[in-house]
C-alpha positions, 0 to 999 in steps of 0.5 A: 213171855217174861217180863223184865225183872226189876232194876234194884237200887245196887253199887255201881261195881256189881251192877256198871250198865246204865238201865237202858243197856240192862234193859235192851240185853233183856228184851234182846235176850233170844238174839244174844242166845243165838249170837253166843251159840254162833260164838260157841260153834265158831270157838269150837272151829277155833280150837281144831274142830273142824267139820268144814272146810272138808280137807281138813282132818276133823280134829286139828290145831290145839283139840290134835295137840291135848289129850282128849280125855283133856279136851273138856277143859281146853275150849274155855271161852265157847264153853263160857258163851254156851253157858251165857245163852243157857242162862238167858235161855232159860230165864227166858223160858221160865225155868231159871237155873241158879248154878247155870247163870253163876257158871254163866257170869263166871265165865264172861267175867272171866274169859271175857276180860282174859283174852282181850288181857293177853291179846294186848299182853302178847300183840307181836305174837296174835297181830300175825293173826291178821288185824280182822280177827284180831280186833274181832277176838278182842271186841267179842270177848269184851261184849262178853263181860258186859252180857254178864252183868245182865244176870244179876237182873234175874240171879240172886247168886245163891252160895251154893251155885257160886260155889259150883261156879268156883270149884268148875273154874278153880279147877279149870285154873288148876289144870290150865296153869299148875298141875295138868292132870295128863300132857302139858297145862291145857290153857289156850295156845299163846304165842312163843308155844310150841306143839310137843308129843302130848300138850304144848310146851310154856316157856316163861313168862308167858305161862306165868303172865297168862295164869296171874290174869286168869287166877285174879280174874277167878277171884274178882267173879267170885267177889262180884257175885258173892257181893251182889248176893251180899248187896241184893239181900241187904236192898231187900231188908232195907 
């Protein structure tokens, strides 16, 4: 079984949990796997895949609207939450894998804190959601930004797996917000959209409100986890 990887002495803002959090996310890790893969199942559901319940076509909502050839980019967050249960998975496992926990703390940092940014952005448009699922999505998403700062525990956050981590989201940025390959931009379905033939249409400045959170958010990852790599090598030479 794998102990917990030590605590190192690092700046508040590439490391914001107190030791006792770190450390109960640690141990916790199999159930925060399970938990994520709910997640991962639940947000696939959310975005039109539907096995269950039986009367409803397989594939709706948003995966009906986009191109399938698309559908890869579409699901951010469930992709993001399968990537955090691989990370800890893994390292629990002894078999730890650099560019699964850089892809890992991308996408919680990410899609964690984007979410909550545009449920707030666009309340009158998400309340009708009912104020259940609404809180749920935002308190969910949040939790996710605090599971990525487990992973510096057992990450060196090498460059090269930064670098896989920021090419899969800059492109995701990409297709989400400027130049969407096939269809319309591919982002999750916001408020004020409406379904055309291929993708959804973005009327302004909703698109525009939604691609500066997700971009800022692209580049403060990067800055985290490039600041950790710089922090943890400067702690170890010391």
């Amino acid at each position: 079984m794998t102990g917990l990887p030590p605590r190192e002495d690092l700046p508040w803002y590439v490391a914001p949990l107190p030791q006792w959090l770190e450390d109960f996310g640690l141990r916790m890790a199999w159930v925060i796997v399970a938990v994520n893969l709910v997640g991962t199942a639940f947000g696939f559901w959310y975005y039109g895949f539907h096995p269950i319940p039986l009367s409803d076509p397989l594939i709706t909502w948003q995966f009906a609207v986009e191109a399938p050839e698309m559908w890869l980019f579409v699901p951010d967050s469930p992709v993001a939450t399968l990537f955090i249960a691989l990370s800890l998975g893994l390292w629990k496992l002894g078999r730890n894998s650099e560019w699964v926990n850089a892809l890992a703390f991308f996408g919680c940092i990410k899609l964690g804190a984007w979410t909550p940014y545009v449920l707030a952005a666009f309340f009158s448009g998400f309340i009708g959601v009912g104020w259940p699922m609404y809180a749920f999505l935002f308190v969910s998403h949040l939790a996710m930004v605090v599971e990525a700062f487990l992973i510096y525990r057992y990450s060196d956050f090498p460059v090269g797996a930064v670098f896989v981590a920021v090419v899969w989201y800059g492109f995701n940025d990409i297709v989400d917000y400027f130049v969407p390959i096939v269809g319309t931009p591919h982002h999750t379905a916001l408020p004020a959209q409406e379904a055309l033939a291929m993708g959804y249409s973005h009327p302004s400045p909703t698109h525009e409100i939604a691609a500066a959170g997700a971009v800022t958010l692209t580049l403060l990852a990067t800055f985290l986890a490039l600041s950790t790599r710089v922090k943890k090598l400067e702690s170890a030479g010391e």
